[in-house]
N, C-alpha and C positions, 0 to 999 in steps of 0.2 A: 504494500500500500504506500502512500504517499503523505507522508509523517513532516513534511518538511514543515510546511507551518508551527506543529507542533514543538518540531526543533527550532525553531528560530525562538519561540516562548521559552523551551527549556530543553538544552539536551537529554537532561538527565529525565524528566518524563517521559521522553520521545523512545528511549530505548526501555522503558516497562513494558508490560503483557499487558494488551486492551482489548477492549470488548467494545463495540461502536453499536449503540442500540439506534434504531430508526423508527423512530415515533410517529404518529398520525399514520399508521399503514391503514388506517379505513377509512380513508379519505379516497386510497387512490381506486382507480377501476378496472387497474390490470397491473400485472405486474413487472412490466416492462421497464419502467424507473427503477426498479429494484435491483433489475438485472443489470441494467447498465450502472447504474452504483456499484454492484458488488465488482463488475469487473474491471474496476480503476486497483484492488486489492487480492492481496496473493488467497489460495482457497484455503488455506490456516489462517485467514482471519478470520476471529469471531465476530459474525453479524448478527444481531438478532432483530426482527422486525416485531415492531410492539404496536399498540395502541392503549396507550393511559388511560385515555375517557372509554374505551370499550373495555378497556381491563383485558385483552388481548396477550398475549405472551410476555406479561410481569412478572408471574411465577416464574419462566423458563429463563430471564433475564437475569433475575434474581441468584437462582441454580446456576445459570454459567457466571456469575459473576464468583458467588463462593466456592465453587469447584476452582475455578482460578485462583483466589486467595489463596487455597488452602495449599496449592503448589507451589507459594515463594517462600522462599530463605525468612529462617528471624531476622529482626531487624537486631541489628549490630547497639549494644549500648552506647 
């Protein structure tokens, strides 16, 4: 994917594990926006497409989000 933005804000975020959730997916009416979103990023990134006001894939957001936590390193005191 394409982090550079994120790196110019901060290197050191830009090189963590992300999860890029896409909100309002029940707005749209096909899923074509989706696709072509997803293919600006490599297929190991995690996308999850949500909708908030439907309540839509929060739980599964949720779940990849702490499945993810639970895979990094302690933090160093």
């Amino acid at each position: 994917g394409d982090y550079s933005e994120l790196k110019k804000f901060s290197d050191k975020l830009s090189k963590l594990p992300q999860i890029i959730a896409l909100n309002k997916c029940d707005l749209l009416v096909s899923n074509e926006a989706i696709e072509e979103f997803k293919s600006h990023f490599s297929k190991d990134t995690k996308i999850v497409e949500i909708s908030a006001l439907a309540r839509k894939n929060v739980q599964n957001l949720i779940k990849e989000a702490y499945e993810l936590l639970c895979t990094l390193p302690e933090k160093e005191a």
